[in-house]
C-alpha positions, -999 to +999 in steps of 0.1 A: +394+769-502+368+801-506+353+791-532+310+795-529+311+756-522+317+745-483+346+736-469+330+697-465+319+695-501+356+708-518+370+683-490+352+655-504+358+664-542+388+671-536+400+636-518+384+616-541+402+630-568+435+618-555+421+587-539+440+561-567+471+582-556+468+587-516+484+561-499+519+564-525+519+598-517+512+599-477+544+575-477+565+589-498+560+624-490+566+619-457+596+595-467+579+565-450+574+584-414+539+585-413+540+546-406+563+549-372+534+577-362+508+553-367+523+529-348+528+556-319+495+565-317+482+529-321+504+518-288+490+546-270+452+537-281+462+498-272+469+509-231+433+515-229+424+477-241+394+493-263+370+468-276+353+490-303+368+521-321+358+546-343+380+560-367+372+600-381+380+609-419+395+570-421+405+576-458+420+542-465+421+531-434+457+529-430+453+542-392+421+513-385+439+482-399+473+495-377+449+489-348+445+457-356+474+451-340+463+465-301+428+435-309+398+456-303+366+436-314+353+462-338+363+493-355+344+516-377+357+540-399+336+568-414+344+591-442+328+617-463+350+603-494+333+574-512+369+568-534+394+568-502+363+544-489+366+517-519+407+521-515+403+512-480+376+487-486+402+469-508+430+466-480+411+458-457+394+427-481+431+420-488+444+415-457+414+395-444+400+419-418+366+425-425+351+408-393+372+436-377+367+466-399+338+480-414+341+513-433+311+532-442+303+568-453+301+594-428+300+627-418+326+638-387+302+661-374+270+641-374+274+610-365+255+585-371+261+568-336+242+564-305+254+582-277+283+564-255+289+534-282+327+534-280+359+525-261+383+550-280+376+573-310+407+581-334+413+606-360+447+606-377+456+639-406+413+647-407+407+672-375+419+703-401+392+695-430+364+692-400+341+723-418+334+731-378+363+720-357+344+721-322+311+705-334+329+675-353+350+671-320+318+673-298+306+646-314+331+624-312+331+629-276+293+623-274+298+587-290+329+577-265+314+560-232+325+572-198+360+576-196+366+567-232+397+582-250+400+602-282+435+604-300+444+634-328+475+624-348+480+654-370+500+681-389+515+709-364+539+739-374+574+738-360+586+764-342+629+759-340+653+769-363+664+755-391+634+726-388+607+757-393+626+769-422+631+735-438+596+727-431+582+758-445+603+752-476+595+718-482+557+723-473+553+755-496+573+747-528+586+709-529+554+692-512+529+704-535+552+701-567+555+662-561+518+660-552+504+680-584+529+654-605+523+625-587+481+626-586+475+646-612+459+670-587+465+708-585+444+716-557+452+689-530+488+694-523+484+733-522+457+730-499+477+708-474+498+737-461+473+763-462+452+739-442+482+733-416+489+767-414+457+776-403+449+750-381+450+756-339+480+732-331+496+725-294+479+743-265+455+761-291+444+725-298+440+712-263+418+744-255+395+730-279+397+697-266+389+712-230+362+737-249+342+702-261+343+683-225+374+662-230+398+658-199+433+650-191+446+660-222+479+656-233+502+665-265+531+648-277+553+664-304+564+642-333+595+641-353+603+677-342+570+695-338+566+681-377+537+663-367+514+659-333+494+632-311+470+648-288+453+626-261+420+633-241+392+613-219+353+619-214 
């Protein structure tokens, strides 16, 4: 993405051109295993009894209506994408959990928040489109109250034989293949790897984390180093 257009503005062009296709795709691409990481990351959210969340780059809010299920009082999900927003808007309206969820447009790194305003802040497959990793993170820590937690479910590269290979493979050639015939979309599945590959995963991550503020950070490996849920506190 090196185009003479930001990183932000290709990021929100480029979502809302697969926006009608995004939630077939995340789940079947994945072959259904991006719901059982939800779920994980939810659980771990739900120990902290949060009573209002906000949820980074929400897309659809498939990640804000799992946390339904842990019964905070409010979430808020932001996102520069006004498609993946009416997508979301539509599920949510669906399943009857608008005096839960409110989705609204947003960008990660200026928030439109006062400082301190929430329990737990969440971000699930977003942290690698931030434009400026460290300066969306900051301010997701600057909204959390005292002792508030942030969670990172995201894309990491792994490392053991034959799962990098396979990954790599699958990632490079078969991944954005299906994606470019499935949403109609050459850019969006190419991107995806390039934008794992680049992207500070494991300890690299956590530095950043500690870089921002955040404390007692932790990192969980998913589905063998496939994926990643990193934990920290203000």
């Amino acid at each position: 993405m090196t185009t003479q257009n930001g990183k932000k503005q290709q990021v929100r062009t480029m979502f809302n051109n697969i926006a009608h296709r995004y939630d077939f795709l995340n789940h079947f691409l994945s072959a259904g295993i991006d719901y059982s990481w939800r779920k994980k990351a939810i659980r771990l959210i739900g120990k902290q009894n949060p009573t209002s969340i906000l949820d980074v780059a929400t897309g659809t809010a498939d990640l804000a209506i799992e946390a339904v299920t842990i019964n905070p009082q409010k979430i808020i999900g932001i996102d520069i994408a006004e498609d993946m927003l009416e997508v979301g808007k539509k599920k949510i309206l669906k399943k009857n959990l608008q005096h839960i969820i409110s989705l609204e447009k947003g960008d990660s790194e200026n928030l439109q928040f006062d400082t301190g305003l929430f329990d737990a802040a969440m971000v699930a497959f977003g942290v690698r489109n931030f434009e400026n990793l460290e300066k969306g993170l900051a301010e997701m820590f600057r909204v959390l109250k005292p002792n508030g937690m942030i969670l990172v479910l995201e894309f990491s590269k792994p490392g053991k034989f034959p799962v990098k290979q396979l990954y790599n493979f699958y990632f490079r050639n078969i991944l954005p293949f299906m994606g470019r015939l499935i949403s109609g979309d050459s850019a969006a599945y190419t991107y995806l790897p390039e934008s794992v590959s680049t992207f500070p995963d494991g300890e690299d991550f956590i530095r950043v984390l500690k870089k921002v503020g955040f404390r007692n950070t932790g990192h969980q490996p998913l589905t063998f180093g496939i994926a990643s849920i990193y934990t920290a506190y203000k």
